[in-house]
TIBA-143759 format. One line per 4 residues: number of its first residue (from 1); their letters; for each residue x, y, z of C-alpha. Coordinates in Angstrom, 1 decimal. Layout:
BEGIN
NUM) A) X Y Z ~ ...
REM end
This chain:
BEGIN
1) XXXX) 69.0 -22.6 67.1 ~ 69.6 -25.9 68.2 ~ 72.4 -27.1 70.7 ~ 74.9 -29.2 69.2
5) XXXX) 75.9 -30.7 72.9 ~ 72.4 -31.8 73.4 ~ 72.2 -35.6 73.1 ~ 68.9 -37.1 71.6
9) XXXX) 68.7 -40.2 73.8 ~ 68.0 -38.0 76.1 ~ 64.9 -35.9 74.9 ~ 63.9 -39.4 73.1
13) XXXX) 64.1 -38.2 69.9 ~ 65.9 -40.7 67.0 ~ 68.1 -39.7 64.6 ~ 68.7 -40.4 61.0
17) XXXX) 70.9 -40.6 58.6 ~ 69.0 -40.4 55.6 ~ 67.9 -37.2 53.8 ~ 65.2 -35.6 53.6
21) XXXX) 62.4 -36.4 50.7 ~ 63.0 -34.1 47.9 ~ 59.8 -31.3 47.8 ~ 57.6 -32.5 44.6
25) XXXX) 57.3 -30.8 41.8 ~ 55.0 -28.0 40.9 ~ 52.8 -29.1 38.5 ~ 52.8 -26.9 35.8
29) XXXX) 50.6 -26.6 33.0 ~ 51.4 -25.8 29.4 ~ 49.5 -22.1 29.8 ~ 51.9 -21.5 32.5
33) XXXX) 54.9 -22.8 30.3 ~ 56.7 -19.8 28.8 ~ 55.7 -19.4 24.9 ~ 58.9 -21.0 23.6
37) XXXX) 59.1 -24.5 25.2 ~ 56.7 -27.3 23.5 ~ 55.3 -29.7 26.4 ~ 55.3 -33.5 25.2
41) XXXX) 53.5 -36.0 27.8 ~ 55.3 -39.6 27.6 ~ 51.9 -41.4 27.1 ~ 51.3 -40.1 23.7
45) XXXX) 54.3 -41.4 22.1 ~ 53.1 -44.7 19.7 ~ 55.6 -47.6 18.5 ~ 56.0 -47.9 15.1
49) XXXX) 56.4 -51.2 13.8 ~ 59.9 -51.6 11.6 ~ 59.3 -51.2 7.4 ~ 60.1 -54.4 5.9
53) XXXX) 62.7 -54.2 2.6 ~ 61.7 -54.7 -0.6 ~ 63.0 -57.9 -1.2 ~ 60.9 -59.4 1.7
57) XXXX) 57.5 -57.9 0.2 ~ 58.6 -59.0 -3.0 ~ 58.4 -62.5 -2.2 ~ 55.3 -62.3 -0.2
61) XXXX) 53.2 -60.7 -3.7 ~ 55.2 -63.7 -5.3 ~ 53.9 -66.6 -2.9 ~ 50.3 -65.3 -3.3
65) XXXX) 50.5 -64.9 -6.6 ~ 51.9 -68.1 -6.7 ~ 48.9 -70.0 -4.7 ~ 46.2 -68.1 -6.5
69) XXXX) 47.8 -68.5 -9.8 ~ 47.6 -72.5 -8.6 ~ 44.3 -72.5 -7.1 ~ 42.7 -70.7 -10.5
73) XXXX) 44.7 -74.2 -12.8 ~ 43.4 -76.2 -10.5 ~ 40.3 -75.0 -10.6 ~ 39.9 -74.9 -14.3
77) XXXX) 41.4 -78.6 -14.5 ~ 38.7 -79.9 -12.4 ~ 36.3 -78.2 -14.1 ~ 37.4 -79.5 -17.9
81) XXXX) 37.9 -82.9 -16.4 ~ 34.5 -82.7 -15.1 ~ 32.8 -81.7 -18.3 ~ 34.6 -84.7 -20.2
85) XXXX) 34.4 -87.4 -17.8 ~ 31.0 -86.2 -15.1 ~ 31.4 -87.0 -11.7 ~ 28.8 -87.7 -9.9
89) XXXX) 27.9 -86.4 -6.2 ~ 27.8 -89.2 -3.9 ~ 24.7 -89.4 -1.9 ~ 25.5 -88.5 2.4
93) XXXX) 24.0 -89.5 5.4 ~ 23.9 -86.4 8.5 ~ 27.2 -87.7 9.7 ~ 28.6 -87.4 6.3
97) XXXX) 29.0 -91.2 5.3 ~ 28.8 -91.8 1.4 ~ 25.2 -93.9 0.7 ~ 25.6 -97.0 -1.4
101) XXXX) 22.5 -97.2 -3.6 ~ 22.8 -101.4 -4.5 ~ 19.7 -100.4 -6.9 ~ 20.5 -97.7 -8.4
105) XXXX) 17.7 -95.8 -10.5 ~ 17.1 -96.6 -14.0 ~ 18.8 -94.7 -16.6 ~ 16.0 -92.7 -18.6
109) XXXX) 17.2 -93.0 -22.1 ~ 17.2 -89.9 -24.9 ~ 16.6 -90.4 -28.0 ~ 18.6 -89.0 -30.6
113) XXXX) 18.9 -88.6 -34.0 ~ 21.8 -87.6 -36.4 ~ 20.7 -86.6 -40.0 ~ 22.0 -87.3 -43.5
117) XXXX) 25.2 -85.0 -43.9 ~ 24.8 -83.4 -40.4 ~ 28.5 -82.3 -39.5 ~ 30.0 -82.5 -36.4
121) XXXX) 29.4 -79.3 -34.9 ~ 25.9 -79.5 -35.2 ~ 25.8 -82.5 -33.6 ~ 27.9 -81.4 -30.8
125) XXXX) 25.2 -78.4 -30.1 ~ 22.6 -81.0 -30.3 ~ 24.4 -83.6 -27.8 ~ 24.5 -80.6 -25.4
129) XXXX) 21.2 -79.2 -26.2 ~ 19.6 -82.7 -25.4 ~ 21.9 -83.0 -22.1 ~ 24.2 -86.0 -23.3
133) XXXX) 27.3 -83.9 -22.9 ~ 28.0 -80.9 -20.8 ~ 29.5 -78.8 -23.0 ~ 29.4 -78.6 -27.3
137) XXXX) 32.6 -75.9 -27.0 ~ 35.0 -78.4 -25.0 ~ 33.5 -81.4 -26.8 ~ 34.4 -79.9 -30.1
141) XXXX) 38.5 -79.1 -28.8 ~ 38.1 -82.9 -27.3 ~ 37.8 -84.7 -30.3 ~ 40.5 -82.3 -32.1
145) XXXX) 42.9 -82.7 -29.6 ~ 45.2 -79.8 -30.0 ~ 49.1 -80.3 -28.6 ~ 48.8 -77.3 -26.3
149) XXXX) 45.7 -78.7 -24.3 ~ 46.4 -82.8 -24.4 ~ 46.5 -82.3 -20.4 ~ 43.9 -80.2 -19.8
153) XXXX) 41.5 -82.1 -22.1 ~ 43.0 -85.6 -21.0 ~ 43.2 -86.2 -24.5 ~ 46.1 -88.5 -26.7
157) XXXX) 45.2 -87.9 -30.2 ~ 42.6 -85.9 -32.8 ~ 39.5 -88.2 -33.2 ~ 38.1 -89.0 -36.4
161) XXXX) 34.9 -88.8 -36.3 ~ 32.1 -89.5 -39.0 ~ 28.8 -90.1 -37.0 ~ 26.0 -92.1 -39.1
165) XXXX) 23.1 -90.9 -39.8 ~ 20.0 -92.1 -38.1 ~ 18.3 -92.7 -34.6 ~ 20.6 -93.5 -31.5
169) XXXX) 19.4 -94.5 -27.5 ~ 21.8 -92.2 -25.9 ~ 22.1 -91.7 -21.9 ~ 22.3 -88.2 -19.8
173) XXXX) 25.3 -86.6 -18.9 ~ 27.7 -88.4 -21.0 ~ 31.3 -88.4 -20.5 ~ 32.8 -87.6 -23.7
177) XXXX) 33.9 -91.0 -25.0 ~ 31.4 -92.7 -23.8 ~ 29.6 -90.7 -26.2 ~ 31.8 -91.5 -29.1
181) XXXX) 31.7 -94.8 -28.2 ~ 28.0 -94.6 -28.7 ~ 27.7 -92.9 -31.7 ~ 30.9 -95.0 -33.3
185) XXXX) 28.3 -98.3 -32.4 ~ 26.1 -97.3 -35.3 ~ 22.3 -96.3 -35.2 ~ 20.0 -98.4 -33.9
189) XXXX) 18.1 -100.6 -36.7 ~ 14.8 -99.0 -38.0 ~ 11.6 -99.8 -35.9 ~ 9.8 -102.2 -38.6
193) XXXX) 6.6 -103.3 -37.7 ~ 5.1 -106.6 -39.9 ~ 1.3 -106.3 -40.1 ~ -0.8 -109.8 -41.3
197) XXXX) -4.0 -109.1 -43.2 ~ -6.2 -112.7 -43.5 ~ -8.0 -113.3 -46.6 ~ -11.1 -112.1 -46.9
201) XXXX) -11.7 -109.5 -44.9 ~ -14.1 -106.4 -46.2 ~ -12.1 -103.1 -46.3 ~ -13.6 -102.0 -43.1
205) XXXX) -11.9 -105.2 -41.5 ~ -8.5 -104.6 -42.9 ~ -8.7 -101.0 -42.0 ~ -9.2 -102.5 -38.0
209) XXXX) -6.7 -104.7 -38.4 ~ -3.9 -102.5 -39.6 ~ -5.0 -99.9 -36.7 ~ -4.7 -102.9 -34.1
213) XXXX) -1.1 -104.0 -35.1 ~ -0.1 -100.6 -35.5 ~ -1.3 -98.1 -33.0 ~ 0.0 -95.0 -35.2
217) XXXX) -2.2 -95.3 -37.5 ~ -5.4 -93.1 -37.5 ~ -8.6 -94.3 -38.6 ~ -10.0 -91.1 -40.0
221) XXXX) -6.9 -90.8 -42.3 ~ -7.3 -94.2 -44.0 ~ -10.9 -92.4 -45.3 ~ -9.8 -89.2 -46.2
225) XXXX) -6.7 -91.0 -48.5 ~ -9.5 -93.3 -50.1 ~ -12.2 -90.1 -50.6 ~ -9.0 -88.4 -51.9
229) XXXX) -8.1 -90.8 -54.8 ~ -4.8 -91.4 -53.7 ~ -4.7 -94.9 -53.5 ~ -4.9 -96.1 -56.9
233) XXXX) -5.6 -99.5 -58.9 ~ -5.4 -100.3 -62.3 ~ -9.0 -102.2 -61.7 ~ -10.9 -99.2 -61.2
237) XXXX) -12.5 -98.5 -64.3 ~ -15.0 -96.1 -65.7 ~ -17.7 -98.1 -64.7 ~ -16.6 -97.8 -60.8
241) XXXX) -19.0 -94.4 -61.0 ~ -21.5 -96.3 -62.3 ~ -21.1 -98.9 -59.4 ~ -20.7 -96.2 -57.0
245) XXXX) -24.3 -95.0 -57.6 ~ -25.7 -98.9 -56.5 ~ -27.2 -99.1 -53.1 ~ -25.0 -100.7 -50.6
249) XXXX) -22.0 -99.7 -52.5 ~ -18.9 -99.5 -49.7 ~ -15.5 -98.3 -51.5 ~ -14.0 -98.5 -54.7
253) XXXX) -11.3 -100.6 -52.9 ~ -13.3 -103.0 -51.5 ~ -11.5 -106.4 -52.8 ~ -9.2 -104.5 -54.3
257) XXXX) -6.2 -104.8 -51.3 ~ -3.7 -107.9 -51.2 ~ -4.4 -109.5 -47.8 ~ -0.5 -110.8 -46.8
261) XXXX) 1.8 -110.0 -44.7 ~ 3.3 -106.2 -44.7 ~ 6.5 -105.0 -43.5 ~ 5.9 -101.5 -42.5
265) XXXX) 9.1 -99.3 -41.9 ~ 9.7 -96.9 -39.5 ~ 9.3 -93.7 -41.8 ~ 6.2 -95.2 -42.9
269) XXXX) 4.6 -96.1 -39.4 ~ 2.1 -93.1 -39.5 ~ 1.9 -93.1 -43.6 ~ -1.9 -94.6 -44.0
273) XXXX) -1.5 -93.9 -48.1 ~ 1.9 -95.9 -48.2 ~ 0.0 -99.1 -46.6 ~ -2.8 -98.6 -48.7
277) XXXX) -0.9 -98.3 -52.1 ~ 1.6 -101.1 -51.0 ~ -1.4 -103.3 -50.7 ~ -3.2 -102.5 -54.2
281) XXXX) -0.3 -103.0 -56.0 ~ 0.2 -106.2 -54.1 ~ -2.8 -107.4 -55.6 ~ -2.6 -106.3 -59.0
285) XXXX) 1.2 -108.5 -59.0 ~ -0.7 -111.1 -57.8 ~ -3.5 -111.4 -60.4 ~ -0.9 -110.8 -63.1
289) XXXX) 1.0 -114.0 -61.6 ~ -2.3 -116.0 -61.6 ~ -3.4 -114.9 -65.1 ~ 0.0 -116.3 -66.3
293) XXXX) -0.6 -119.7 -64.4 ~ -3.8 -119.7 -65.9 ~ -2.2 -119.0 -69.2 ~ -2.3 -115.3 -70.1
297) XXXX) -6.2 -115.1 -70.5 ~ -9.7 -115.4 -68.6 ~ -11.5 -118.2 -68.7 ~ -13.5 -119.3 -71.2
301) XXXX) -16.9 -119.1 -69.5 ~ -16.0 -115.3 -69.0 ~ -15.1 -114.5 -72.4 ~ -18.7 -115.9 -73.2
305) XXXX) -20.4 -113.2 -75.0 ~ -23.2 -113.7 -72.3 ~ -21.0 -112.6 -69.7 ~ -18.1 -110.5 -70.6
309) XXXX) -16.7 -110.2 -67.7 ~ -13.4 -108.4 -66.9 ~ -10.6 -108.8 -64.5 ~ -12.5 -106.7 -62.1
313) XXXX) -15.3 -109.4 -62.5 ~ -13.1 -111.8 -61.6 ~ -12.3 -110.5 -58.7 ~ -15.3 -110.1 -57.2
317) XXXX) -16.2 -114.0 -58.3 ~ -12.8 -114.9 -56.4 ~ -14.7 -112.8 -53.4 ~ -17.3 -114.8 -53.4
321) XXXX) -14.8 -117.9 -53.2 ~ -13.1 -116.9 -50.6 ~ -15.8 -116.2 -48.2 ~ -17.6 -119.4 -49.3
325) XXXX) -14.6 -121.8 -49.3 ~ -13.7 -123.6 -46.8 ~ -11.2 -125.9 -48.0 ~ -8.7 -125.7 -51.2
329) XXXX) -10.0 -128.3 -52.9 ~ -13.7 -126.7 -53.3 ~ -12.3 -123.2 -54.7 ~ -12.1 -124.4 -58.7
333) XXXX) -15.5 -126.2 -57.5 ~ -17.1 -123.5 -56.3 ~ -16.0 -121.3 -59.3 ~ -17.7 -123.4 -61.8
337) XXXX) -21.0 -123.1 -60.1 ~ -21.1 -119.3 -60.0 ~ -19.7 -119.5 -63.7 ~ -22.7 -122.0 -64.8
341) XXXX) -25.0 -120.1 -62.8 ~ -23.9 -116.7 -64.6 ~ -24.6 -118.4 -67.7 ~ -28.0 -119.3 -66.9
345) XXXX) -28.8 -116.3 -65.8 ~ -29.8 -117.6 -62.4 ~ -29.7 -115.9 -59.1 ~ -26.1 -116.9 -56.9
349) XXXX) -28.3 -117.5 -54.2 ~ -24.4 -117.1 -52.2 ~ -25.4 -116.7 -48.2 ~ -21.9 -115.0 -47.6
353) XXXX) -23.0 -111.9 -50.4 ~ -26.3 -111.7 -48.6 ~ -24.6 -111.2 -45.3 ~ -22.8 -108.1 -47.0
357) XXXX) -25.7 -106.6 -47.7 ~ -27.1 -106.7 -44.3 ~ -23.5 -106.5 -42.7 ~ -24.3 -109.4 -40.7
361) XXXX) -21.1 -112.0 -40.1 ~ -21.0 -115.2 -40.7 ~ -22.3 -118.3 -38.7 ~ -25.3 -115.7 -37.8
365) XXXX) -28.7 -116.5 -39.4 ~ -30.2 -115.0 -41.7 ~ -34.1 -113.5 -41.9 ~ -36.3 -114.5 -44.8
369) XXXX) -37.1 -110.7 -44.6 ~ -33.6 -110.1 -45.6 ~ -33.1 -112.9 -47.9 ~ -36.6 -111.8 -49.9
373) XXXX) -35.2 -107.7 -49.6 ~ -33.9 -106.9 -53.2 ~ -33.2 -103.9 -52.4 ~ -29.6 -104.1 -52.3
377) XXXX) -28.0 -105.4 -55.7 ~ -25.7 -107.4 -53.2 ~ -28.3 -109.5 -52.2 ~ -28.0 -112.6 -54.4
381) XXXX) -30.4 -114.6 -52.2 ~ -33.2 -112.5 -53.7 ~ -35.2 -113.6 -56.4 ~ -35.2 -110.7 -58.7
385) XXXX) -31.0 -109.8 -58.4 ~ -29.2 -111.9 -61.1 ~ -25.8 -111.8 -61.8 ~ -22.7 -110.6 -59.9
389) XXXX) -22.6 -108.0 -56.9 ~ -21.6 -104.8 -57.5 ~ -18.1 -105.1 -56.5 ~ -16.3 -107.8 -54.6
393) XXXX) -17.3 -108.4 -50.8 ~ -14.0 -109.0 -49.5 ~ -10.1 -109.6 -50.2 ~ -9.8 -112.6 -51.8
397) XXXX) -6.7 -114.7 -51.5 ~ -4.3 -116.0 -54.3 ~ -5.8 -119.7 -54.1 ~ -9.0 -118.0 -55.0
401) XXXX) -8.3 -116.0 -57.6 ~ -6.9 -119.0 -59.2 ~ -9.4 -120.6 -58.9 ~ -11.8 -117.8 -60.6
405) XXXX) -9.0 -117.8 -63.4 ~ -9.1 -121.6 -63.2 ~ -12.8 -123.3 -62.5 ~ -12.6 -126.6 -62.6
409) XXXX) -14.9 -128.4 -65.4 ~ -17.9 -129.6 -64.5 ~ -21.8 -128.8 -65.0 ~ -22.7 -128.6 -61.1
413) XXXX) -24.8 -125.9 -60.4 ~ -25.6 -126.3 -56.5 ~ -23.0 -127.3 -53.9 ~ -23.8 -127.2 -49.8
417) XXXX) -21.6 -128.0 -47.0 ~ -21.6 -131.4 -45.5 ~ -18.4 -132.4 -44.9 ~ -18.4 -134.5 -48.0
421) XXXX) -15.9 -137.8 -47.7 ~ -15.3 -136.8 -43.9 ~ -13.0 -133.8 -44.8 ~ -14.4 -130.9 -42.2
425) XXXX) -15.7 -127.7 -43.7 ~ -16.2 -130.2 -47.8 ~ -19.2 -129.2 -49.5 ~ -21.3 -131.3 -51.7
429) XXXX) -21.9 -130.5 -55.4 ~ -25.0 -131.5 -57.8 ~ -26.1 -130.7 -60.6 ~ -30.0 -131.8 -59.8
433) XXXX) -32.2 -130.3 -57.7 ~ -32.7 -133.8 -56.2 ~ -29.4 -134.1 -55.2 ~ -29.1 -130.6 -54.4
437) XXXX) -31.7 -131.4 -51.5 ~ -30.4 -134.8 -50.6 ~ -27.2 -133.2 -49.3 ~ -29.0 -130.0 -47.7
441) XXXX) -30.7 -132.9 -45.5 ~ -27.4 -133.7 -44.4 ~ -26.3 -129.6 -43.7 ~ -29.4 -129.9 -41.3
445) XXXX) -28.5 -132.7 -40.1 ~ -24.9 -131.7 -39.2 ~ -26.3 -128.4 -37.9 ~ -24.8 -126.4 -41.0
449) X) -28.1 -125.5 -42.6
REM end
């Protein structure tokens, strides 16, 4: 027990006011916990967070569907306005600058072509099928313009559209009027080509010209028209088989082809026949016109019951004029002398027929081998071959076939270039031997001969 008179100073022991610590408690565990009492430990309780009303989630499916239902317009405005007016992706440097191209490339241009009684659909599916335009569908609701879509389609009224027919230069990616625009201009104009064929040239000749001026033509194609009988002429006869069968013989339309001047369409560039047929009625128009300037009817000398000749005939003799002829004023000249000659039954003895045979051109000399060969009915340098050639030797021009309509009257029977009176390319004309060789003195002399 302890002795409430003792005094702590004095056994050095301090007192204190406070009380004692409280014992701790047991721990207990939840086995030792009687059957009826449920333990919970503080740390697993989790804080909810408060449920929001319906009002406030409400407006929250309202706002997104709001900025989705925005972001979808938006995004189908851009991409309308983009398929009527294209945009173009500027060019960027790494640090994201825009490039300025100050040459921009060259626009590669598309050729495009709208035919007779197309409608406007199909050439809608054909702009977009040949990349002018993005889009045939939104092209088509463009140009009609409905009330409903004016925004989206940045459209004011329904165009009326009625495209021409024909071949237009169009450029990629198109905005829509642009493209209108375009096709509203019209088709281009037709690609005509003119061709020149000189006088007398052989067929061969006018067949390498046309090919030169017009690169679509194919050689092989020309034949195969002219072995097909497709290009007719009213001065192939029933003796043509029987000049067929000479030796030397080329093509019945040798001679037989207007040389002139041709315009070619553009349908026609790659037509050989058309070219062909164009040019062999071309002649016949123009030995119709000559026979009426010569007054409906051959020439005397012709009609002679020597000759007979026919208007076949007469074209070969303007042949011979043309390639003989150097200036106009010999042609009726020359014509007589073949004419008079014909009646005599002597030999041409025309260099520029000769040279047919042989296929040499002119201004190169002739061989006495091949002037003495009479083998070739051409050949009227040979002493045995009377009479005409076969067929003519070249296209002969209209001056010449006037002037085989037309000889001019006179009983020369020899003429030879000499310049005669001073006029370059003149030729001198006798009717004597004597004089015939008198002026070939002066074709030696002047180097002609």
């Amino acid at each position: 027990m302890s002795d409430p008179t003792h005094d702590p100073a004095q056994t050095g022991t301090v007192a204190t006011t406070e009380a004692p610590a409280a014992a701790p408690a047991p721990q207990v565990s939840g086995d030792q916990l009687p059957p009826h009492i449920e333990y919970i430990d503080p740390r697993d309780y989790v804080r909810l967070p408060r449920r929001s009303s319906p009002v406030r989630r409400l407006l929250i499916v309202g706002v997104l569907f709001f900025f989705a239902f925005t972001w979808v317009v938006r995004t189908v405005d851009d991409w309308v306005a983009k398929q009527v007016v294209p945009v173009e992706t500027a060019d960027s440097d790494a640090d994201g600058v825009d490039i300025v191209d100050d040459e921009p490339e060259p626009v590669e241009l598309i050729e495009f072509v709208i035919e007779e009684g197309e409608p406007t659909n199909t050439t809608a599916q054909k702009l977009a099928s040949a990349d002018v335009i993005s889009n045939s569908t939104i092209f088509r609701y463009w140009l009609r313009c409905p009330a409903r879509f004016k925004g989206l389609l940045d459209c004011e009224e329904e165009q009326k559209v009625s495209f021409q027919s024909g071949k237009y230069l169009l450029e990629e990616n198109m905005g829509f009027q642009a493209a209108v625009d375009k096709l509203n201009e019209g088709s281009i104009p037709p690609e005509d080509i003119r061709v020149t064929i000189p006088e007398g040239l052989t067929l061969d000749q006018i067949i390498d010209r046309l090919l030169s001026e017009n690169p679509k033509y194919m050689r092989d194609d020309f034949f195969v028209e002219i072995d097909n009988e497709r290009v007719g002429s009213r001065f192939i006869d029933d003796s043509m088989e029987l000049r067929a069968a000479t030796v030397g013989f080329r093509s019945p339309l040798e001679g037989l082809l207007f040389p002139s001047t041709y315009d070619v369409s553009e349908d026609n560039l790659s037509n050989e026949v058309s070219i062909l047929r164009n040019m062999a009625f071309t002649m016949e128009q123009v030995f119709d016109r000559s026979l009426a300037t010569a007054g409906g009817s051959l020439p005397e000398a012709a009609l002679d019951e020597r000759l007979n000749l026919s208007e076949y005939d007469i074209l070969t003799i303007a042949s011979l004029i043309e390639e003989e002829a150097k200036v106009d004023a010999d042609r009726p000249k020359i014509a007589r002398v073949i004419y008079n000659r014909l009646l005599k039954g002597w030999t041409l003895g025309i260099d520029a027929s000769t040279r047919y045979a042989v296929n040499k051109p002119p201004g190169e000399p002739l061989l006495v081998s091949e002037i003495e060969d009479d083998s070739s009915p051409y050949n009227t340098r040979a002493a045995s071959r009377t009479g005409l050639p076969p067929t003519p030797i070249a296209a002969p021009g209209e001056a010449s076939i006037l002037a085989a309509l037309m000889p001019e009257e006179g009983e020369w029977l020899y003429y030879v270039l000499t310049d005669e009176g001073g006029v370059p390319g003149a030729h001198t004309f006798a009717v004597t031997d004597g004089d015939f060789q008198a002026a070939k003195r002066i074709c030696q002399d002047l180097g002609y001969c």
